[in-house]
C-alpha positions in Angstrom: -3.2 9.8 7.7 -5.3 11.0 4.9 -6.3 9.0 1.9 -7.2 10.6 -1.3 -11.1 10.4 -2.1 -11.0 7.8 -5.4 -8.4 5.2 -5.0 -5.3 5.8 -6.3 -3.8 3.4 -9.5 -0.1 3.1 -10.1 0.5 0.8 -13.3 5.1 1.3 -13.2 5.6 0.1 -9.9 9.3 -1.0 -9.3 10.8 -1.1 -6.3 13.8 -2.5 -7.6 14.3 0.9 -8.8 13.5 2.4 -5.6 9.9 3.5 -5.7 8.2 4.1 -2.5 5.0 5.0 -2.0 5.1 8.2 0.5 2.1 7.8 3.3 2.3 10.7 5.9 1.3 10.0 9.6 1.0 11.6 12.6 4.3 9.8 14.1 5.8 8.7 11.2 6.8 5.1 13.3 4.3 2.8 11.7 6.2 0.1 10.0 3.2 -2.7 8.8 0.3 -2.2 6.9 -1.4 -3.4 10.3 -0.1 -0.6 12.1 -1.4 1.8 9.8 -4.9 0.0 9.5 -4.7 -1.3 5.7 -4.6 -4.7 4.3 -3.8 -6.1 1.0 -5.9 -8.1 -1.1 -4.5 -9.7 -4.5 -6.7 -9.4 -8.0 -5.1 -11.5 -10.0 -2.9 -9.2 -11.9 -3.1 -6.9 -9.3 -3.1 -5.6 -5.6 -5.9 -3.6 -3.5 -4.3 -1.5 -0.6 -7.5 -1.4 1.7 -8.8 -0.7 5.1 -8.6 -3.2 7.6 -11.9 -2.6 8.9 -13.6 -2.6 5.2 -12.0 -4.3 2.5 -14.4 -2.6 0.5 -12.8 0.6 0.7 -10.2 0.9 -1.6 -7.3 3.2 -1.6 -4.4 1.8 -4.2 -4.4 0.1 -6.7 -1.0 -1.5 -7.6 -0.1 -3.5 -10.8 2.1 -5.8 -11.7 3.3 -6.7 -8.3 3.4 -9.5 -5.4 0.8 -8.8 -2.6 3.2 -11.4 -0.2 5.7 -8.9 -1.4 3.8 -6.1 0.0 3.3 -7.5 3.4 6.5 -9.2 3.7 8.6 -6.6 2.6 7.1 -3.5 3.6 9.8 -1.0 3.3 10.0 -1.8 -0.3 7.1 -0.7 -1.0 6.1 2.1 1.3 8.0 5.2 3.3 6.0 6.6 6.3 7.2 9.7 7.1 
């Protein structure tokens, strides 16, 4: 999986309108953010998508949504492929 260099901020999340963030993996079979080695960590009006190893290292930034929605609800919010 490759992550871009700065993190990433997306402001019009909806997944009620079927957005999906797109991550690419080797196997494609990773259905948690655990599996792919990211947590989430909630900033008020906001969620960090981060490593798991360093919560310091940001990837995405996503407004306006629910980080227990995130990791409860994971293919709402993300298609590995």
């Amino acid at each position: 999986m490759r992550w871009p260099q700065m993190p990433t901020t997306i402001t019009d999340f909806n997944s009620g309108q079927d957005d999906r963030i797109q991550i690419d993996t080797v196997n494609g079979d990773e259905t948690t953010l655990a599996a792919l080695g990211l947590a989430v960590l909630y900033n008020g009006d906001h969620a960090n998508i981060v490593s798991a190893d360093d919560n310091t290292l940001v990837y995405m930034t996503l407004y306006n949504v629910d980080h227990q929605d995130i990791i409860n609800k994971f293919a709402s919010y993300f298609e590995v492929i």
